[in-house]
C-alpha positions in Angstrom: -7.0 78.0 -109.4 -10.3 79.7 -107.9 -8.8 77.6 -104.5 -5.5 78.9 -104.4 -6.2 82.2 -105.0 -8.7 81.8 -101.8 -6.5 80.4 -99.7 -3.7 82.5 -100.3 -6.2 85.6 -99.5 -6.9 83.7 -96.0 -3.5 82.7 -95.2 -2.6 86.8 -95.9 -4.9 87.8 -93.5 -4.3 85.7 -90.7 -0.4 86.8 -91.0 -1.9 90.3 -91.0 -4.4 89.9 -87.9 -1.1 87.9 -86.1 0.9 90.7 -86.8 -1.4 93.1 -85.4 -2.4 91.1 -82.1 1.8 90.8 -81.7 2.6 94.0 -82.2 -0.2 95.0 -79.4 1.1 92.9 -77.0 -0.3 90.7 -74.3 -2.1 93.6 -72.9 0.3 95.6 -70.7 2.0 94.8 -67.0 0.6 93.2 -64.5 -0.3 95.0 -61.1 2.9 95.2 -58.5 0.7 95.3 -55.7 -2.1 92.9 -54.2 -1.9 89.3 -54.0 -1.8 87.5 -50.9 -1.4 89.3 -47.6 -2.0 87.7 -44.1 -5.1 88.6 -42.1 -5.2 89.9 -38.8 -7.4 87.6 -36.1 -10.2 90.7 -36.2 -11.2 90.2 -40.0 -11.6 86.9 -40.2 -15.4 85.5 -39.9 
C-alpha cells in the first residue's frame, strides 16, 4: 500500500510540473528579423 500511495504522490506531481511548463509555454516568439542576408564583396575575408 506504502507503494501505491508513493507513486500516486509522484505521478501527481509530474501532472503538476507538466501543467506548469504547458501553461508557460515554449518560451515566447521567435525573432522576425536576422537570419541569412547576402554579403557584399567588401566584407568578406
Amino acid at each position: 500500500m506504502k507503494a501505491i500511495r508513493r507513486a500516486a504522490a509522484a505521478l501527481s506531481v509530474t501532472a503538476v510540473i507538466a501543467a506548469i511548463v504547458r501553461l508557460r509555454g515554449s518560451g515566447g516568439v521567435p525573432p522576425r528579423r536576422g537570419g541569412w542576408r547576402e554579403l557584399p564583396p567588401d566584407e568578406i575575408g
